[in-house]
MIDOFI-466493 format. One record per residue: x, y, z of N, C-alpha, C in turn; residue in three letters. Coordinates in steps of 0.05 Angstrom, whole numbers, plus 5000, padded with zeros to 4 digits. Example, Ala and Ser with C-alpha at 12.3 -4.5 7.8 and 13.67 -1.06 7.14 Angstrom:
BEGIN
526448865156524649105156526449345156ALA525749555142527349795143525850015157SER
***
This chain:
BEGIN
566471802929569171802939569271792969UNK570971592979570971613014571771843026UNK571271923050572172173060573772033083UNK574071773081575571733114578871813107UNK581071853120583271943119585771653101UNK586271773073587571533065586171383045UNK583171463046581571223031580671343001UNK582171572993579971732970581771502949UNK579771502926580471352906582271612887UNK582771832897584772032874587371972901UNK587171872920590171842936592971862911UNK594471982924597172082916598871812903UNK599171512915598971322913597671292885UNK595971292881593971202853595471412831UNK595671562834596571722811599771652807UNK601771592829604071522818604171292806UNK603171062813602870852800600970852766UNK599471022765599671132745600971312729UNK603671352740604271522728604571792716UNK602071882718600272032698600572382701UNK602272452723602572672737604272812718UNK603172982708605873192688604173182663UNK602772992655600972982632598872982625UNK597372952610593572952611593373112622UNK594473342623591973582634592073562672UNK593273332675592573332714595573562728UNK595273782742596773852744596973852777UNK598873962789599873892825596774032840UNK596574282827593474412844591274212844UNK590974012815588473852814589473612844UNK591673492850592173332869592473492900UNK593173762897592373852919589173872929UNK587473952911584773922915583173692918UNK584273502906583473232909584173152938UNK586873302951586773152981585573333006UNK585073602989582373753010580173653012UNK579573512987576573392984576773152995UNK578872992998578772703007579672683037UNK580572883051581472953076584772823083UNK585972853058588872713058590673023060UNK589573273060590873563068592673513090UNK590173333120591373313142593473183147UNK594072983123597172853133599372953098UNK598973203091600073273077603973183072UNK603473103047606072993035608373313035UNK610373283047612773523055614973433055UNK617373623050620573513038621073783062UNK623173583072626373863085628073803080UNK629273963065631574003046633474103070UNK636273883081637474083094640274103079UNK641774263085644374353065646074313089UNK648574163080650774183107653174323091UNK652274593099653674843089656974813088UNK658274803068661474843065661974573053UNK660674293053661674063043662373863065UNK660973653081660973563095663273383093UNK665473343105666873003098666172763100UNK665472573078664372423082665272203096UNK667972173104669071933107669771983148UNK668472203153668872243179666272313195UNK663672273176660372183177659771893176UNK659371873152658171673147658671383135UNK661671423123663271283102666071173111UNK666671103134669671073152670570913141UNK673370993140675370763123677270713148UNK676570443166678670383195681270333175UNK681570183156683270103143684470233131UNK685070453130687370673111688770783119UNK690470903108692571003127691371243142UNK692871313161692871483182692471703166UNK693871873143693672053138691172033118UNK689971873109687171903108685171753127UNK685171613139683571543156681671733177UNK683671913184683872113208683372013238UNK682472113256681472163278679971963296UNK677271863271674971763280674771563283UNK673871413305673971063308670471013291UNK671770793274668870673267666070523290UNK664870583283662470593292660070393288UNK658870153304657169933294654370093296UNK652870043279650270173274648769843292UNK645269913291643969743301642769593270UNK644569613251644069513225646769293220UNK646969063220649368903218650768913191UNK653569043195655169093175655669313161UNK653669473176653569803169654570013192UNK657470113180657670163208658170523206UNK658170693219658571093213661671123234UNK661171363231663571453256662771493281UNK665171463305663671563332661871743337UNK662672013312660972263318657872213320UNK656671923304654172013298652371773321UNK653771783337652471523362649371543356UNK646971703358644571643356643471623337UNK644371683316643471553287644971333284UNK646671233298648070943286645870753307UNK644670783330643170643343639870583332UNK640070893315637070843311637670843273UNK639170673261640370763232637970643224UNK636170393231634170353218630970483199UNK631970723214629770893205632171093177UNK633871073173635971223167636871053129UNK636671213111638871113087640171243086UNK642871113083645271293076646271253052UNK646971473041648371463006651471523008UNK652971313001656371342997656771472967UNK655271492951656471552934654471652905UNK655271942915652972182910655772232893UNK654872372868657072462845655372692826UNK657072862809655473022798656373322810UNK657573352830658173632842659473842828UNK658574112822659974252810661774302820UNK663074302854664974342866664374642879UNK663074872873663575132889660875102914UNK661975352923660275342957657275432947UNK655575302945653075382948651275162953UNK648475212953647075022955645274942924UNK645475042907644175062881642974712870UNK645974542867644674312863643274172886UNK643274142915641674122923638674242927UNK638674432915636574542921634774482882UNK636174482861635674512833635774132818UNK638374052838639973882815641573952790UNK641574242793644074402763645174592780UNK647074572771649374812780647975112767UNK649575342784648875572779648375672754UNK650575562735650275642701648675582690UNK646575442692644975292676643275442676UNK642575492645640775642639640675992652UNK643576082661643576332669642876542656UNK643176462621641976752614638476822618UNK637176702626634776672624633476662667UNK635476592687635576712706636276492725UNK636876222701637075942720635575772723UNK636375602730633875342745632375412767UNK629775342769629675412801629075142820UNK629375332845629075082862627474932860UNK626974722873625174472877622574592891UNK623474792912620874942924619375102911UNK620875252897619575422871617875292856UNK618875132844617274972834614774802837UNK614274792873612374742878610874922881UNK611375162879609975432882608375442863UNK610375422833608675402814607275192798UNK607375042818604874772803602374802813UNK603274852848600474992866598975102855UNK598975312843596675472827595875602847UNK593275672847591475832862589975582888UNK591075632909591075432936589475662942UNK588075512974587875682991588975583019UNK591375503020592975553044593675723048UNK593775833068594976153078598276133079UNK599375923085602175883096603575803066UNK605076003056606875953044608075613030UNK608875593000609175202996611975243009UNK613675333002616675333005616575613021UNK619275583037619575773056622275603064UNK624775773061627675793056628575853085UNK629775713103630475803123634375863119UNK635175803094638075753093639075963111UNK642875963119643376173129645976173107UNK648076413116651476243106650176363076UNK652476183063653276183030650876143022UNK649175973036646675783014644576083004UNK644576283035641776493029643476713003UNK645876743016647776963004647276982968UNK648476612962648376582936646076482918UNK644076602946640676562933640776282926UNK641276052933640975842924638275702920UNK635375872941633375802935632075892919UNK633575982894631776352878630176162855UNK628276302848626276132833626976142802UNK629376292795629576302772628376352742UNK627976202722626576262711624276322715UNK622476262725619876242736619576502749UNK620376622759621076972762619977022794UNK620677202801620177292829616977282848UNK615477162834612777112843612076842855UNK614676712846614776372860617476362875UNK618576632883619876552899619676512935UNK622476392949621076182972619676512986UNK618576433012618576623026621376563058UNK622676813053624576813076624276943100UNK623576853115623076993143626277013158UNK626677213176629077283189629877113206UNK631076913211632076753225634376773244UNK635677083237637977133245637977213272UNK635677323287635277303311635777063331UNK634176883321633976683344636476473336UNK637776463310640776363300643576543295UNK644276653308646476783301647976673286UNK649176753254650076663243652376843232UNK654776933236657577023220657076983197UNK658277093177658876883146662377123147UNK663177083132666677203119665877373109UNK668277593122668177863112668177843081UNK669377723058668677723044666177603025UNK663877613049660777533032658877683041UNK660877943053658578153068657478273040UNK659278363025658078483000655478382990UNK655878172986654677912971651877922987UNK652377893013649477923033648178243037UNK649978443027647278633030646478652999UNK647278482980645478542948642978292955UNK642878142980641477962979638878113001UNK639278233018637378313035636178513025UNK634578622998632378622983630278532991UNK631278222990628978012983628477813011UNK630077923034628577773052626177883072UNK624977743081621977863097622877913122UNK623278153137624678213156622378153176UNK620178123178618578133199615178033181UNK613877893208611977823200609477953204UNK609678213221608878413233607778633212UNK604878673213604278963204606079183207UNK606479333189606279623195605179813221UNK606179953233605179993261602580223250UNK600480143255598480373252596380253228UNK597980003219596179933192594479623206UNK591879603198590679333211590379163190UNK589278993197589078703180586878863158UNK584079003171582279043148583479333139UNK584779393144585379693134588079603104UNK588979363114590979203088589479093080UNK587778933086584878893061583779073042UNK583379283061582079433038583879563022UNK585179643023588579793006589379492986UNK588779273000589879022973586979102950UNK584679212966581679052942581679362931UNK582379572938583179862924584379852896UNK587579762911589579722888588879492866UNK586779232869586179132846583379232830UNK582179422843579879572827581479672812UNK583479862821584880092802586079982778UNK587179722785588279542769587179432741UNK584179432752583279252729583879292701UNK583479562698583779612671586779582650UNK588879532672590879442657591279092649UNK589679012678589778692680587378632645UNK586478862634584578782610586578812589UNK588078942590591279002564593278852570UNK594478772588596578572596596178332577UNK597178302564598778092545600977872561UNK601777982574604077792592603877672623UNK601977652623600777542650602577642674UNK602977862675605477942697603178062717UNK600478222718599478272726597678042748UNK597277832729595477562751597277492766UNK600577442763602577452771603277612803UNK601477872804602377992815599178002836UNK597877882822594877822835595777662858UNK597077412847597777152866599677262884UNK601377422876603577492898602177642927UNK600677872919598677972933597677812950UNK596177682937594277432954595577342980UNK598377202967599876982975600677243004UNK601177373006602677593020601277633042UNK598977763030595577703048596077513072UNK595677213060594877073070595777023091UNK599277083082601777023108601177213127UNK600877473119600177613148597877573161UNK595977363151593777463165592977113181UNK595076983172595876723174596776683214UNK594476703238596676643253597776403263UNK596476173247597475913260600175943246UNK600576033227603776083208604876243218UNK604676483235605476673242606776533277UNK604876363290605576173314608275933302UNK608575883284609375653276612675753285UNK612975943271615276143270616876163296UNK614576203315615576273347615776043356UNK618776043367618875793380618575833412UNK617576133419616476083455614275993450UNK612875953437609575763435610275473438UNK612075283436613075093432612974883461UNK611474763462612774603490615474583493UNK616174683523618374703531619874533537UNK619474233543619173973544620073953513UNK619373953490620473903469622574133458UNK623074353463624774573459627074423472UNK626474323492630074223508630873963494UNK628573893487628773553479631073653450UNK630373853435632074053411634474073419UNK635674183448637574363450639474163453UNK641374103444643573993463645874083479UNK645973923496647974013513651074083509UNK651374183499655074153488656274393478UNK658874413479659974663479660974763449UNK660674973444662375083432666075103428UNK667274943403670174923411671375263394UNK672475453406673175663412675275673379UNK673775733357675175783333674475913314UNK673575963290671976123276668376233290UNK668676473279665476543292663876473268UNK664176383243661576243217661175993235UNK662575913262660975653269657375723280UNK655875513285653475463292653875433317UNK651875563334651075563370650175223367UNK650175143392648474903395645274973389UNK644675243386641575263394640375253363UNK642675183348642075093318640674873307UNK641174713334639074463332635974483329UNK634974743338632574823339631374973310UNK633274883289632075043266630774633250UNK631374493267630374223255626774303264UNK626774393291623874463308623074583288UNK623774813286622075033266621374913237UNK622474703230621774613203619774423209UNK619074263232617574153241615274253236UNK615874533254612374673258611274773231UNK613174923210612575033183610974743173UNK611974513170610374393162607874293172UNK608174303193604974263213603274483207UNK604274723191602374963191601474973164UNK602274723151601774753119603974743103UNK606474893106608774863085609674543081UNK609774643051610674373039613574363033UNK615074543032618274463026619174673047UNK620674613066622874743079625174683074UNK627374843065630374783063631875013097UNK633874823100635074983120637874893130UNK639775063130642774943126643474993164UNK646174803156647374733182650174843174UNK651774953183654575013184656375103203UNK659475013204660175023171662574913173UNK661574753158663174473151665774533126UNK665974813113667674873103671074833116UNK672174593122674274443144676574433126UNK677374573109679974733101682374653126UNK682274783148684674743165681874533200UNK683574473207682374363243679674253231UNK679974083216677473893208676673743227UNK679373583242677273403264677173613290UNK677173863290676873973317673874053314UNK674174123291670774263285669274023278UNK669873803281667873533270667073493296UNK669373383317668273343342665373503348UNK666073783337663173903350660373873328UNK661373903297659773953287657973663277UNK659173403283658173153280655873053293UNK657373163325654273043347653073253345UNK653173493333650873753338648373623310UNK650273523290647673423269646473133284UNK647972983291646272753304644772863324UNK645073013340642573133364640073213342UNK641273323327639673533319638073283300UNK639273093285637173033260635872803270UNK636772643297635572353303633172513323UNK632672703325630472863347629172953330UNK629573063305626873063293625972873274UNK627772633275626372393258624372233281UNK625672263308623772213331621572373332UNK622172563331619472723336616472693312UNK618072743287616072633276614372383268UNK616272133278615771873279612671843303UNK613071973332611771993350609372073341UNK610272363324606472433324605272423293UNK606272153274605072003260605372193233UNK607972293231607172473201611172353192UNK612072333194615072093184614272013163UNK612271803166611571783124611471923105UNK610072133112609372363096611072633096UNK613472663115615572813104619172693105UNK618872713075622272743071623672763080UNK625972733086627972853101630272793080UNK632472993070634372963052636573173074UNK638773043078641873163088642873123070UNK645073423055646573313041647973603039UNK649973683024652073843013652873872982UNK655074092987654974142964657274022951UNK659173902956660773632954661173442979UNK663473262971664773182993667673343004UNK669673183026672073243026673773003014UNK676273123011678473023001679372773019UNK679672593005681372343029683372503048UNK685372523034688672603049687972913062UNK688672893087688973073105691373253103UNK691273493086692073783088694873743120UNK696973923109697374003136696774163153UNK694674313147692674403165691374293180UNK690873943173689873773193686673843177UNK686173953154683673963147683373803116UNK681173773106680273743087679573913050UNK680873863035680174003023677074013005UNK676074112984673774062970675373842950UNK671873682954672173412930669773382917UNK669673522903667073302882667173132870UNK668872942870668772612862666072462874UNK665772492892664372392918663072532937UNK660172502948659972542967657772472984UNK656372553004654572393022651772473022UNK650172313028647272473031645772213046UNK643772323071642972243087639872213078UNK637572083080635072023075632771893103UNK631672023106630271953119626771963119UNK624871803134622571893125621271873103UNK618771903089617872023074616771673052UNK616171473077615171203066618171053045UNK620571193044622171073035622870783047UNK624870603034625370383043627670533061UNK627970493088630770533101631770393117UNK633970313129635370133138637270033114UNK639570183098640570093080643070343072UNK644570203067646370333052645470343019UNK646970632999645770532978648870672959UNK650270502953652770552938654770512952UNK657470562940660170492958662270712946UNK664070682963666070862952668670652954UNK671170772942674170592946674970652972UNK676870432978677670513006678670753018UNK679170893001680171213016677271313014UNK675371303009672671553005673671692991UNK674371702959674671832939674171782912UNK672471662910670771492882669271392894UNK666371402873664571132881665370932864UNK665770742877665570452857663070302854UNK661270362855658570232860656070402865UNK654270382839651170452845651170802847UNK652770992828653171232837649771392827UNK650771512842647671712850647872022841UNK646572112823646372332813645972572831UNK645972822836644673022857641472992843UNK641472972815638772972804637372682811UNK639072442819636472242824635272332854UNK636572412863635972562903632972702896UNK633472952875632473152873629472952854UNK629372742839627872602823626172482846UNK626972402869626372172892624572432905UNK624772722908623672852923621172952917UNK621772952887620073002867617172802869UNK618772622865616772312867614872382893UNK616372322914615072322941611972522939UNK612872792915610173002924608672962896UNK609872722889607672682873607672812843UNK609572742844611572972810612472782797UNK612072662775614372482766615772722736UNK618172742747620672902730621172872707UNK620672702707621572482684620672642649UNK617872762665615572792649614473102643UNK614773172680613473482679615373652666UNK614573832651615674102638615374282646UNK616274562652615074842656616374952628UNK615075192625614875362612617375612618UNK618375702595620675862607620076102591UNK621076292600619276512605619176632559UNK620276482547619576562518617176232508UNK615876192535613675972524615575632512UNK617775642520618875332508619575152534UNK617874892531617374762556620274612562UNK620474592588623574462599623374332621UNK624274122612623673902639624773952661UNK624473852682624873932712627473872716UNK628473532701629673482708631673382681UNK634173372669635473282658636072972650UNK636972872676638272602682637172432700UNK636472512728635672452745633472332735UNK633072032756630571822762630571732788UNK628271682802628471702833629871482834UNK630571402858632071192870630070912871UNK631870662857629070572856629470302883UNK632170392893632270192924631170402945UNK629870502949627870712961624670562957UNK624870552929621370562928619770292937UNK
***
């Protein structure tokens, strides 16, 4: 087998075209080890899941209707991309210049309609399968195909903030708390509000987030070594009666836990004063804050695109991480003005960034929400929620781009053409790491196998 970079005959490539992934016995650990052994680790296949928290409007992104009336039209003058005949709104000037690296989807359908991130992150709404604890995410899921790795850095690691962390949208669900993401505190270096009415909601959730990456003050790396190899001596004898594998379960969790603290290129990745400062500004953009709700995002929000950067340079394979908040109920185009060019700063700088230092093929990029908005403008001057319709952005990840892929009617409130499931998004992401959905099953926690995916098939003007 070649060892040069790209050349092993088990390449990720060979197996989709065979198909074969989910069956015969080959499972995601045997293809992770195949690209340790083949030296294909170093340009490791990675998805960032980002969520545009509250429901982005699509028709004031990506989807402009010059031709409609004023009371749906709104605000925004249409926009010529460097793609002929494809054109966005003013807000998104540097992705309309550089749209060739860029697919855009008009007409994403399937939305349950409430505020979370669940089908982006699942492809099923919250109910599905609730008595049993849910679907889980897409990251979860790669948790548990992984198996027994020896990467120190976490597969999935959840940066959401807002509704998406609140309503646990990355929770692993069935698959139970041993594959869930790992969440580091983000709230420091992002200040983020959410509504007095989701404070409740957020302290039943801060349980489960990792407040710090930091030892215990007084405890060392080998002094937590030996207390982890203690506690599984003592262990053994139940790990010989366990019937329910909750104990190996709790082996891997251990491990996995280990590894992160003792992890410091993962532990660096995190800090963004390690960062060339030269690329930290290249992050920031310049622009103000317009003086209205405090759930909005600082400009320095653009820098949670950086940090997903480095997580995956340190090994993580799925980062999700939301932008908000696009929840535009009342002053839709006051908060668009700001919140439009804060995602174009923010998403055409790290499709640059990773284009530059040669890893763009190999990670994903998915923008998207948890519907669209409503054509007709509220007299609030805002938008209401629409799940008829809605938008999602693609970038990266060896897709075909330079394309539009569906249409909507002239108000942006139906697709009329080529509609797109949240599950074919979530099928396409799947694909990319080398999963075909179609096929793989997990196991739910009374042993009866369930496919990943329902409906969803990747996109096949992508492949």
């Amino acid at each position: 087998m070649s060892t040069a970079r790209g050349g092993s005959a088990l390449g990720r490539r060979n197996f989709l075209k065979a198909g074969i992934l989910g069956v015969g016995g080959i499972t995601f650990s045997d293809i992770l080890r195949a690209e340790s052994a083949s030296g294909l680790l170093s340009s490791a296949k990675a998805v960032i899941n980002i969520h545009l928290d509250g429901g982005p409007p699509q028709m004031d992104l990506i989807d402009p209707k010059p031709d409609a009336p004023s009371e749906i039209r709104g605000e925004f003058a249409s926009l010529r991309t460097s793609i002929p005949g494809i054109h966005l709104t003013e807000l998104l000037p540097r992705i309309a210049a550089n749209a060739s690296k860029y697919v855009f989807l008009r007409s994403l359908v399937g939305a349950d309609g409430k505020h979370d991130a669940f089908q982006c992150q699942s492809g099923f709404d919250e109910r599905d399968l609730s008595a049993i604890g849910g679907r889980p995410a897409m990251g979860c899921v790669l948790n548990k195909l992984a198996g027994d790795t020896q990467n120190a850095a976490p597969f999935f690691v959840d940066l959401m903030q807002g509704r998406p962390y609140v309503r646990n949208s990355a929770r692993p669900g069935f698959l139970g708390v041993v594959h869930a993401p790992y969440r580091p505190d983000v709230s420091e270096m992002f200040p983020l509000a959410i509504s007095s009415g989701m404070q409740a909601e957020l302290e039943q959730r801060r349980q489960n987030r990792s407040e710090s990456l930091a030892l215990t003050e007084g405890l060392s790396l080998g002094r937590l070594e030996d207390r982890v190899s203690l506690l599984q001596s003592l262990d053994r004898f139940r790990r010989d009666v366990d019937q329910s594998g909750a104990m190996d379960a709790l082996d891997k969790f251990t491990k996995l836990s280990l590894g992160i603290l003792s992890s410091q290129k993962f532990a660096d990745a995190l800090d963004l004063s390690k960062e060339d400062p030269r690329v930290l500004e290249r992050y920031t953009p310049r622009m103000a804050m317009p003086e209205m709700r405090e759930t909005m995002e600082t400009p320095k929000a653009a820098q949670k695109f950086l940090l997903a950067r480095r997580l995956i340079e340190a090994g993580v394979r799925c980062v999700s991480l939301s932008l908000g908040d696009f929840d535009t109920h009342e002053d839709n185009f006051v908060r668009m003005r700001y919140l439009g060019p804060l995602l174009d700063h923010a998403l055409d700088t790290l499709v640059r960034d990773l284009d530059e230092r040669g890893m763009l093929s190999d990670v994903l990029i998915v923008v998207w929400g948890e519907f669209g908005r409503s054509p007709k403008i509220n007299p609030k001057a805002g938008r209401e929620h629409w799940p008829r319709v809605a938008m999602g952005i693609l970038a990266g990840g060896g897709v075909r781009t330079g394309q539009v892929i569906g249409s909507s009617d002239r108000f942006a409130g139906e697709a009329t053409s080529r509609p797109i499931h949240y599950q074919d998004v979530l099928a396409t992401m799947y694909r990319h790491m080398g999963i075909d959905a179609s096929t793989m099953t997990l196991n739910d926690p009374s042993g009866r196998p369930l496919p990943l995916l329902t409906v969803g098939r990747p996109i096949t003007e992508l492949i």
